[in-house]
N, C-alpha and C positions, 0 to 999 in steps of 0.2 A: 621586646615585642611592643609595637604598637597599640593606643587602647583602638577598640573598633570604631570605625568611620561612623561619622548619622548620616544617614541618607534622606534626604527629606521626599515628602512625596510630592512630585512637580503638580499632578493633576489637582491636588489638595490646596496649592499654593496659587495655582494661579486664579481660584475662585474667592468672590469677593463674600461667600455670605457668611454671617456673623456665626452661625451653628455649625457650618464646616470649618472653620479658621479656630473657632473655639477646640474643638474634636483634633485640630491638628495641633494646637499646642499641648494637649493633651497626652498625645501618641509622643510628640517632641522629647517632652517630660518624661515620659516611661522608661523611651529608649536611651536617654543620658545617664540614667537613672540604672539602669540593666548594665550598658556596657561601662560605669567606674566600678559598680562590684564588680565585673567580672575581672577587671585589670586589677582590682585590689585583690583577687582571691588568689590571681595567677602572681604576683609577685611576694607575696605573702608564704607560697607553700614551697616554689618551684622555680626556678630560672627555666627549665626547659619543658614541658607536656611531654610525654610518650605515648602512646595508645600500644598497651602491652598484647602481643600476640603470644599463644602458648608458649611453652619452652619447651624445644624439640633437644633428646640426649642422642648427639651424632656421636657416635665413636668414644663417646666416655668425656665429650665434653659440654660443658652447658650453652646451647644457644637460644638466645634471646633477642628475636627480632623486633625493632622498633621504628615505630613511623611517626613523623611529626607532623603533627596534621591541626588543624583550624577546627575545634571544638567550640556545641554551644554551651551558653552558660550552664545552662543545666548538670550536661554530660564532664562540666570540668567539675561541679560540684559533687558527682556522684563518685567521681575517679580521686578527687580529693578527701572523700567521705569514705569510705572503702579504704585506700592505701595513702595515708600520708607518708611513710614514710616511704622516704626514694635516696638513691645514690646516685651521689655527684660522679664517681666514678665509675662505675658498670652502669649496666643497661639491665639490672638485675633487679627485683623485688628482693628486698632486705629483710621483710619480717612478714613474714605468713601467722604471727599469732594475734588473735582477736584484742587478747589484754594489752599486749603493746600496743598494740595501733589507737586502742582507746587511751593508755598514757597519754602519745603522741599527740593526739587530739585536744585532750585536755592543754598540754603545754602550749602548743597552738592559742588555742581560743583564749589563752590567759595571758599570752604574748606573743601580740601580734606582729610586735617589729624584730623579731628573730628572724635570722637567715635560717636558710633549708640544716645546715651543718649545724648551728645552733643546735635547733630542736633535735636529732639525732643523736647530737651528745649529751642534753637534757633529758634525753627518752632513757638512752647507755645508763644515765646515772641514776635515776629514778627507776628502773626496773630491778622488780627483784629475781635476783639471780635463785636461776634452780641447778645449776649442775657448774662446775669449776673445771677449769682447764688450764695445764700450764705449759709456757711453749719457751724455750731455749734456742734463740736463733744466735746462730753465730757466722761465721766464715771459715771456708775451708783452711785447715792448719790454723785455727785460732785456738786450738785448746779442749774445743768442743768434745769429742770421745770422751774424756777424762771425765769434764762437767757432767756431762749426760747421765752419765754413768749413777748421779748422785737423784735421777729422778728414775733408772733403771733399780735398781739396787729398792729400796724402799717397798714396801709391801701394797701401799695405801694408791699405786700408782699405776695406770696399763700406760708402758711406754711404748712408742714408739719411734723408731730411728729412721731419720730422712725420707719421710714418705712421699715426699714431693719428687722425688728421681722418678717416681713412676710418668709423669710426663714432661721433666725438663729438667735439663742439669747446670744452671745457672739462673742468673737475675737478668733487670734489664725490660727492656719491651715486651718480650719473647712470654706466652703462656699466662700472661697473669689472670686471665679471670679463668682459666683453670687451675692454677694452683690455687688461687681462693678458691673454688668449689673444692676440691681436695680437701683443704684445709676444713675446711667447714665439715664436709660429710664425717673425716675423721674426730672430728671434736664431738658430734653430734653420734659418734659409735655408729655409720655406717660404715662397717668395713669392705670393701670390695671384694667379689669372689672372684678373683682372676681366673681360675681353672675351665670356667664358664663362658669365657671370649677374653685369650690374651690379645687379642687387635683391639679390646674395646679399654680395656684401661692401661695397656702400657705404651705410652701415646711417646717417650721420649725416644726423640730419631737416634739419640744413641745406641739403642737395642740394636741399629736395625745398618749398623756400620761397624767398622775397624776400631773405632776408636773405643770402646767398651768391650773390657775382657767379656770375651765368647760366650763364659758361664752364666754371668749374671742373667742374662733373659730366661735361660733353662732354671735357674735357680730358682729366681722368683716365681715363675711360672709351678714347678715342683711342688714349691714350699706355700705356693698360693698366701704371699706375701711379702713384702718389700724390706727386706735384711731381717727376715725374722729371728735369725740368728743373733742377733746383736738386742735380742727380748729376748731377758731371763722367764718373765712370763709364760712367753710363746713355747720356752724350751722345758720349762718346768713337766711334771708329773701327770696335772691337767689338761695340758695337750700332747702327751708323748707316750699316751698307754699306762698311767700311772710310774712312767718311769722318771725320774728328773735329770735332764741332762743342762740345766742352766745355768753350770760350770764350764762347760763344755760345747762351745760350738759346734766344732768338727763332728762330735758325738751327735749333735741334734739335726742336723745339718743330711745325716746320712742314716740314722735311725728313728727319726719321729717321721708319724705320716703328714700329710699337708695340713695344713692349718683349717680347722674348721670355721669356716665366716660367720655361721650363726651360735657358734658357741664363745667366739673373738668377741661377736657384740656383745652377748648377756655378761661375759667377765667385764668388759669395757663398762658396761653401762651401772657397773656397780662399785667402778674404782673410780677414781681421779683421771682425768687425759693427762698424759704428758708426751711431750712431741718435742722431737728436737732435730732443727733444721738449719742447711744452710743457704735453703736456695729462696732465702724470702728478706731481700737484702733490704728492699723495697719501705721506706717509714711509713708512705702513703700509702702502702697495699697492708702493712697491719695496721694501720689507723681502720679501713675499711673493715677490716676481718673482724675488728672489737666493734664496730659501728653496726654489723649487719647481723649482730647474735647480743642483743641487747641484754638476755636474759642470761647471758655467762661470765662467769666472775672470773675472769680473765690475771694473768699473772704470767707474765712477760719477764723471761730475764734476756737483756743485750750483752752478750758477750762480746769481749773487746778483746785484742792482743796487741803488742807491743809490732808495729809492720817492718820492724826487721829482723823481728823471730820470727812473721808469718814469710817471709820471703825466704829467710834459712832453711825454714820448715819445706816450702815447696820446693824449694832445689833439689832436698833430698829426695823426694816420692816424684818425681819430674824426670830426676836422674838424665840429665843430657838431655832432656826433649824440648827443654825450652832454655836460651840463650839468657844470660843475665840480664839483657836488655828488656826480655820479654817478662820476665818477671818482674822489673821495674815497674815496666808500664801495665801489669796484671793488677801490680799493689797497687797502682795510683789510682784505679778504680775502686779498690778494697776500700780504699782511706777516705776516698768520696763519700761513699755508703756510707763508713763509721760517723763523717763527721756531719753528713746532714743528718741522721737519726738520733745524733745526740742534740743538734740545734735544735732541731723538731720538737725534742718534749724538754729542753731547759728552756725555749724563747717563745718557739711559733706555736706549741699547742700545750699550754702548762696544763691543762687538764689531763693528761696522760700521767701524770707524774705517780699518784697512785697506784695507776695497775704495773707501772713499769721499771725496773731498776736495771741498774747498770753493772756490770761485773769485769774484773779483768781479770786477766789469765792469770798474770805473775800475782796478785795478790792470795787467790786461791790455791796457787802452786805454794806459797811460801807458810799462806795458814789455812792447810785443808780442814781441820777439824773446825776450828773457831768458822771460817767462809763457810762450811757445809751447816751448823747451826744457823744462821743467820742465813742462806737461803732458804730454808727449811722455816724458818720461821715467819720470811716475806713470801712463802709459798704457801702459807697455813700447813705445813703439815707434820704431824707427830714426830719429836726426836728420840729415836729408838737408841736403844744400849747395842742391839745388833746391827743395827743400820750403821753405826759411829766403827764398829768393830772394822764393818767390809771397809770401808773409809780408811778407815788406818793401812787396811791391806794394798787398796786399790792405789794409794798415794805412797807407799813404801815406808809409812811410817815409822815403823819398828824396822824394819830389814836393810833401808837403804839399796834397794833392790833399781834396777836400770835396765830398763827393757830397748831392744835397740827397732823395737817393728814398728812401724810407722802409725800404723794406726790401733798397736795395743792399750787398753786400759788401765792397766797394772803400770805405772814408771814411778819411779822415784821424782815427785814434781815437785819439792824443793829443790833441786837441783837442778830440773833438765828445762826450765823455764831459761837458766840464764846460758845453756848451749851453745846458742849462735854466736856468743860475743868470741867464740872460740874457733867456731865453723867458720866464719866470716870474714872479707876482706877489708881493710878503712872502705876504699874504693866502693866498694858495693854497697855500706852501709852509706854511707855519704848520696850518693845515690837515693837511695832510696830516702833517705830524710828530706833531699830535695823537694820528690813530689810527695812526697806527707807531712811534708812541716806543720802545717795547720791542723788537721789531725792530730799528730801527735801535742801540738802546744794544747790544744784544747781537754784531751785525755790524761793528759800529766803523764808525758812520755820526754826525756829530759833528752837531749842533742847532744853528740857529742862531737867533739872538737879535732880528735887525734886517735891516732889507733894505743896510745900507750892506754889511755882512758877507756878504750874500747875492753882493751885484754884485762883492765883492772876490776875484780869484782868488787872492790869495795867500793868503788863509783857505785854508787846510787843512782838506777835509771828512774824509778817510776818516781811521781809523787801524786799531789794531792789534787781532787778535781772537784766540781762546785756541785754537780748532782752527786746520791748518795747513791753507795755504791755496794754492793755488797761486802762486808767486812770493812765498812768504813773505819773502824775503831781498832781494826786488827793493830 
């Protein structure tokens, strides 16, 4: 933006006497004087002004209309006095609390040559956090279930499983500043009452076509919740009539009544969040999510997989429906996402490093007990004698048990991590290294040459990567 023009006054100017010429450099002075603060205050806080109009909830999604408009000094002082903090990315107010905005202010005024992002992550770090959330994003066929499983299981936790399908079933362009609102209301323990207007929050066009089993909009709708079955919580005693069915899906699934939303919150708001998703591929949209909840002690784990297990993986639950080719180019996406979220917090934003760690599948597959410590650990939370027990179960570790269902919890995951090299063709694997080379060299994902080395387990696929990782020491 331009700073503002001076406009001189012509009737002032073309007069010779000493008292008006005096009065006009006067006014000269003020106004030179008015419009550099103003350009200093505007580059100081903001690359762009909004003039924020209410936020209207259409259909369960957050709209936020904004206009650019030519403010005076004044009204930018009062707009930057009020709400310093703003997002580069949405068009959204990030912090509705008094204490943060006065942080904000403070960092501000005590460093004035900070960018807008600066101060935001200066504010992030400098506030104190009142309530913990932890989020497990990974990608489809990455592993995920199993993981999850490790912040379901746990007592000190209200989980919940891919709450984002309620209005989109992938990454990309598509949905993100509703999935951030999502994400936020759920961390913040507003649970949604779907039973109250299913048009208003199950907003994903899958519901409303062929390509989503039939049940699930009936399900969720019923259940007045988004896989509530996949929360031991949800199935437990306390929401099932004092019964416990949180072994037992099917059981809960067809004998508990619907989820009560305001008894969801008071449990919610007295546990830990844990959320585990896969449709927030996005590094740039969780950078935003930690930038716009300043006050929450955030704990990120990246799940990562091996993208010729994740492609084995999909073949099978795809069954015919999509051509080797197509899954190629599914993963070559997959490997994009992995490998800019990993550059993101090892190069372009080292400040993340703290809330966020890195995890791989095969490592946790090969030492569940040790990797479930030590995320337990980078998650702050208690390691139980019981909680290690389900772990042993859930990982087969005493039984050597092998479950063949695509998306059961229970597998024998020292084992069934290195499947593919089995299921799989050179051909196909080759392929797919193609477009995830860099990906994988970056991951410590090791290439391989020849199908003898493919079938051979004693080749050594993974190794070692430069961010820490959970079970670095395993």
């Amino acid at each position: 933006m331009n700073k503002p023009k001076i406009v001189k006054n012509t009737m002032l100017s073309c007069i010779s006497s000493p008292v008006l010429l005096y009065v006009n450099i006067i006014l000269f002075s003020i106004t030179s004087i008015l419009g550099y603060n103003y350009y200093k205050l505007y580059n100081i806080h903001t690359k762009t002004l909004h003039v924020r109009s209410p936020a209207n909830y259409t259909s369960g999604v957050l709209v936020v209309n904004h206009v650019q408009s030519q403010v005076s000094e004044n009204s930018v002082s009062k707009q930057i006095e009020k709400k310093p903090l703003k997002s580069d990315f949405f068009s959204i107010d990030v912090s509705d609390d008094d204490e943060i905005n006065q942080i904000s202010e403070q960092i501000t005024e005590n460093n004035t040559e900070l960018t807008n992002e600066e101060i935001r992550v200066k504010t992030f770090q400098t506030t104190e956090k009142t309530k913990k959330a932890i989020i497990l994003i990974a990608f489809h066929r990455s592993g995920s279930s199993f993981t999850g499983e490790l912040l379901n299981i746990h007592p000190d936790v209200f989980y919940s499983y891919e709450p984002l399908k309620l209005v989109h079933d992938g990454c990309g362009y598509l949905y993100k500043q509703e999935r951030l609102k999502l994400m936020r209301d759920m961390i913040n323990c507003e649970i949604p009452d779907l039973k109250s207007d299913p048009a208003k929050y199950l907003q994903n066009p899958e519901f409303k076509t062929n390509l989503s089993p039939s049940n699930i909009f009936n399900e969720t709708v019923s259940s007045n919740y988004m896989f509530r079955t996949k929360s031991k919580r949800l199935c437990s005693g306390e929401f099932c009539e004092n019964i416990d069915y949180s072994t037992d899906g099917t059981k809960c699934r067809y004998n508990c009544a619907s989820v009560d939303a305001e008894l969801a919150k008071k449990v919610c708001l007295s546990k830990t969040v844990g959320i585990k998703v896969i449709r927030l591929c996005e590094m740039e949209l969780i950078e935003e999510l930690m930038l716009s909840m300043p006050n929450v002690d955030f704990k990120i784990v990246l799940l990562n997989r091996d993208p010729r297990g994740i492609v084995s993986s999909r073949k099978k639950v795809f069954n015919g429906k999509l051509t080797e080719s197509q899954l190629v180019t599914n993963v070559k996406w997959t490997c994009n996402y992995m490998l800019n979220r990993y550059n993101m917090v090892l190069n372009k934003h080292p400040w993340l490093k703290p809330y966020i760690r890195i995890a791989r599948y095969e490592t946790i597959s090969k030492h569940p007990i040790y990797a479930s410590r030590d995320f337990y650990n980078f998650v702050n939370l208690p390691i139980l004698k019981e909680t290690e027990d389900n772990i042993k179960t859930l990982s087969g570790y005493h039984q050597g048990m092998d479950k063949s269902l695509a998306y059961a919890t229970t597998k024998n995951s020292k084992r069934i991590w290195q499947n593919w090299r089995t299921d799989s063709s050179f051909e196909l694997v080759s392929q797919v290294q193609g477009v995830c080379k860099d990906t994988m060299a970056q991951l410590g994902y090791k290439l391989l040459e020849n199908e003898a080395d493919l079938r051979d387990f004693d080749v050594e696929l993974v190794g070692k990567i430069e961010l820490r990782e959970i079970c670095t020491d395993c």
